[in-house]
Every structure is written in structure tokens, then in C-alpha cells.
MILOVO-386694 format. One record per residue (C-alpha): residue number from 1; x, y, z. Coordinates in steps of 0.25 Angstrom, whole numbers. Layout:
% MILOVO-386694
<NUM <X Y Z>>
...
This chain:
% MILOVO-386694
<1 <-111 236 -525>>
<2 <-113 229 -511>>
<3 <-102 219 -508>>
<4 <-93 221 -520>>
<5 <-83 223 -512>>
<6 <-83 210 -505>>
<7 <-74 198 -513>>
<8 <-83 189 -517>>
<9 <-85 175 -507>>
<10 <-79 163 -512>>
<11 <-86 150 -510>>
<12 <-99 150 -503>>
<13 <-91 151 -487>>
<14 <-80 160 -491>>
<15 <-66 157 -493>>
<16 <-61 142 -494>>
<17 <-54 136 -481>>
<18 <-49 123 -487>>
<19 <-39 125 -498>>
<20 <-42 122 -512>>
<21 <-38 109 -520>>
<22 <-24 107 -519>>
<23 <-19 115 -510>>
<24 <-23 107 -499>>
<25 <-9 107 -492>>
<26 <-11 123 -488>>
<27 <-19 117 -477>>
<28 <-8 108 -473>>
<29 <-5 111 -457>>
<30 <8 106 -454>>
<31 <8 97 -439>>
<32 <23 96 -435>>
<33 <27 97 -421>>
<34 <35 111 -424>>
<35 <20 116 -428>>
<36 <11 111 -417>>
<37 <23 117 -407>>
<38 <21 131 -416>>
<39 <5 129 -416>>
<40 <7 127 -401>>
<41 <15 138 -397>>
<42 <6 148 -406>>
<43 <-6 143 -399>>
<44 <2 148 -387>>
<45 <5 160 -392>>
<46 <-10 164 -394>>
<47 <-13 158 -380>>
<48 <-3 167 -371>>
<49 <-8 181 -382>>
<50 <-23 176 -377>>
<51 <-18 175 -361>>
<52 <-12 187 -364>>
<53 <-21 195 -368>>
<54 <-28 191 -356>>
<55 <-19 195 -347>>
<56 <-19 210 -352>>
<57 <-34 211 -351>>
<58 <-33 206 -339>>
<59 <-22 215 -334>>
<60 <-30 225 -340>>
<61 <-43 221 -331>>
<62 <-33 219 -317>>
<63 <-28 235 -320>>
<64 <-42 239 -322>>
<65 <-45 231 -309>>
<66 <-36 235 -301>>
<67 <-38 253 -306>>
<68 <-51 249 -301>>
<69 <-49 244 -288>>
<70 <-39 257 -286>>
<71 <-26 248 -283>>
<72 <-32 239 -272>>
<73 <-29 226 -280>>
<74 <-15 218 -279>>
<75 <-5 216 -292>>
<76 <-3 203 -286>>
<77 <-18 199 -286>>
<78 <-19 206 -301>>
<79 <-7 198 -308>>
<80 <-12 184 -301>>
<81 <-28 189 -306>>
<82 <-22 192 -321>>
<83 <-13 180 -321>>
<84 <-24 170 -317>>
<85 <-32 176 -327>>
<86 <-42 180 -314>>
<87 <-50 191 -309>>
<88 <-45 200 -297>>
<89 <-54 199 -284>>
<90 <-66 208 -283>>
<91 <-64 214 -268>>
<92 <-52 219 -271>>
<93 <-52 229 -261>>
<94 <-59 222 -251>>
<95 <-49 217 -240>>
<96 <-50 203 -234>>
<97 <-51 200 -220>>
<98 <-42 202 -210>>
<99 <-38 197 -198>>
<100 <-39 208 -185>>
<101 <-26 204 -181>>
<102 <-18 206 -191>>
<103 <-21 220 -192>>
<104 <-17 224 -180>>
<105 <-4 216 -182>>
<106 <-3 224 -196>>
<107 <-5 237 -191>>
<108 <5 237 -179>>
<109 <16 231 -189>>
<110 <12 245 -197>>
<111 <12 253 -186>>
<112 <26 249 -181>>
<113 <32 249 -194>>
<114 <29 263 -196>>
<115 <36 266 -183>>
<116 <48 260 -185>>
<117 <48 268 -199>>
<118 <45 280 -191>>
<119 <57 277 -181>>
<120 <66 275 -191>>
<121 <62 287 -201>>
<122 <65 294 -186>>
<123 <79 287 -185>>
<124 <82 288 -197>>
<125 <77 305 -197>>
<126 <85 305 -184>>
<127 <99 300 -189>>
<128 <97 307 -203>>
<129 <96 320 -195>>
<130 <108 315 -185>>
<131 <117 313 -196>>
<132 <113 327 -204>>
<133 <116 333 -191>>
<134 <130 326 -190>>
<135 <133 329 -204>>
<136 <129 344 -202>>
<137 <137 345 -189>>
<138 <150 339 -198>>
<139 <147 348 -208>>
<140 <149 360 -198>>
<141 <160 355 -193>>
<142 <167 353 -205>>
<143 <163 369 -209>>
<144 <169 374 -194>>
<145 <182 366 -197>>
<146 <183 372 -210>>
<147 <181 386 -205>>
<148 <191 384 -195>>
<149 <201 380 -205>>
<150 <197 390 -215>>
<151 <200 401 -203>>
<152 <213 393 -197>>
<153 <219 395 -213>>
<154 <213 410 -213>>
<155 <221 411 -200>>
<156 <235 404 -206>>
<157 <232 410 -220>>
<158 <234 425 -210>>
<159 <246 420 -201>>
<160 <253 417 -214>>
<161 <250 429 -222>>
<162 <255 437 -209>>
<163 <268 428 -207>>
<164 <272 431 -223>>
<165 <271 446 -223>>
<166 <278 446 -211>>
<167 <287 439 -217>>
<168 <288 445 -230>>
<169 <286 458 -223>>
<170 <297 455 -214>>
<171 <308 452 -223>>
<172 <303 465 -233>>
């Protein structure tokens, strides 16, 4: 009952490698140029699947790095680490020296350049609000014009309503 199952071994290792008497040529490996450029190109093949498995699981290992260090790493400095197959710095969020200097320098740069976008918002506030106010004041004008024409017809309309019943009143 126990191991019935099983096919039976053949010889006392297993299965043969060599191949039996007379069929020797099965185990015949062709050696011509076309084949060792095919063999060699295979080879590369399973090289660049091996480095890129790597480089997923790397990748993978960056993403994880870099949820944990709550977007304080560069992708710069992530691409080069993956890419030299390395391991990203361990004071990430640990700032390097700075010179006294260059602070000051920095921050006046900052402050004057959120003043000159503070004037020119203003400019540009003021001129949008100049050229709303001359539009508006066209616009009057315009309606006035029309008013005055709409009355002048109104007046003509009256004088020449007048003028033919007189005259077709005059010559009844």
C-alpha cells in the first residue's frame, strides 16, 4: 500500500544522463559562430531580467524610504541611489552646515521678492480696477447716447404724425 503510487526508480541513481548505445549524437552541441552570438545574447537576456528585478525591489525599497521620511528625500538623490544599485543617506532630514552669511543674503532676496510681487499684484489691482472703471463709464455713455436717440426718433416719429394729419386733414 505505501509507495504504490510512486513509478518505480530506474537504475540505482535515477534516470540516465548519458544517452544510450547508439544514440550518442543527441548529445551532439553544435559550436558555430551564429550559435555562440545566440548563446551570448541569451546569456544577456537573463542578465538584464536579473538587473531588473533588482531595480524594482529597489524602487520598491526607495518608495518605502522615502513614505517614511514623509517626503523630505530628493528624486534626484533616489534615481542616482537606485541606478548605482546604492543605499540612500541615513540623516536625511538632518541639514548640513551653513554659512551665517548666506542666510542673510537668502532671506533679503526672499523678502524683496515678495514685495515686488506685492507692488505689482497692487499695479496690476490698480489698472484692472482703472480700466473696469473706463469700460463702465463707456458703457454709460453709450446707454445716454442711445436714450437721447431713442427720444430724438420719439420726438420726429410725433412731428411727422402731426405733419400727415394735417395734411391729410387739410386736403379732406
Amino acid at each position: 500500500m505505501f509507495g504504490q503510487n510512486v513509478p518505480p526508480k530506474r537504475g540505482v541513481l535515477g534516470a540516465p544522463t548519458s544517452a544510450p548505445r547508439g544514440f550518442e549524437d543527441d548529445d551532439f552541441v553544435p559550436d558555430s559562430a551564429a550559435d555562440r552570438e545566440h548563446r551570448e545574447k541569451l546569456a544577456l537576456i537573463r542578465e538584464g531580467r536579473k538587473r531588473n528585478k533588482e531595480l524594482l525591489h529597489s524602487r520598491a525599497a526607495m518608495a518605502a524610504a522615502m513614505v517614511q521620511a514623509g517626503g523630505k528625500i530628493n528624486l534626484d538623490m533616489v534615481g542616482k541611489a537606485i541606478m548605482s544599485g546604492g543605499a540612500l543617506p541615513n540623516n536625511i532630514g538632518a541639514a548640513g552646515p551653513s554659512l551665517p552669511g548666506n542666510e542673510k543674503v537668502k532671506g533679503d532676496k526672499a523678502k524683496k521678492e515678495k514685495k515686488k510681487k506685492s507692488k505689482d499684484t497692487k499695479k496690476g489691482a490698480k489698472k484692472n480696477k482703472k480700466k473696469t472703471k473706463k469700460t463702465q463709464e463707456k458703457k454709460k455713455d453709450k446707454k445716454k447716447k442711445d436714450k437721447t436717440k431713442k427720444k430724438d426718433s420719439k420726438k420726429k416719429d410725433k412731428k411727422d404724425k402731426k405733419a400727415k394729419r394735417k395734411a391729410s386733414g387739410s386736403s379732406e
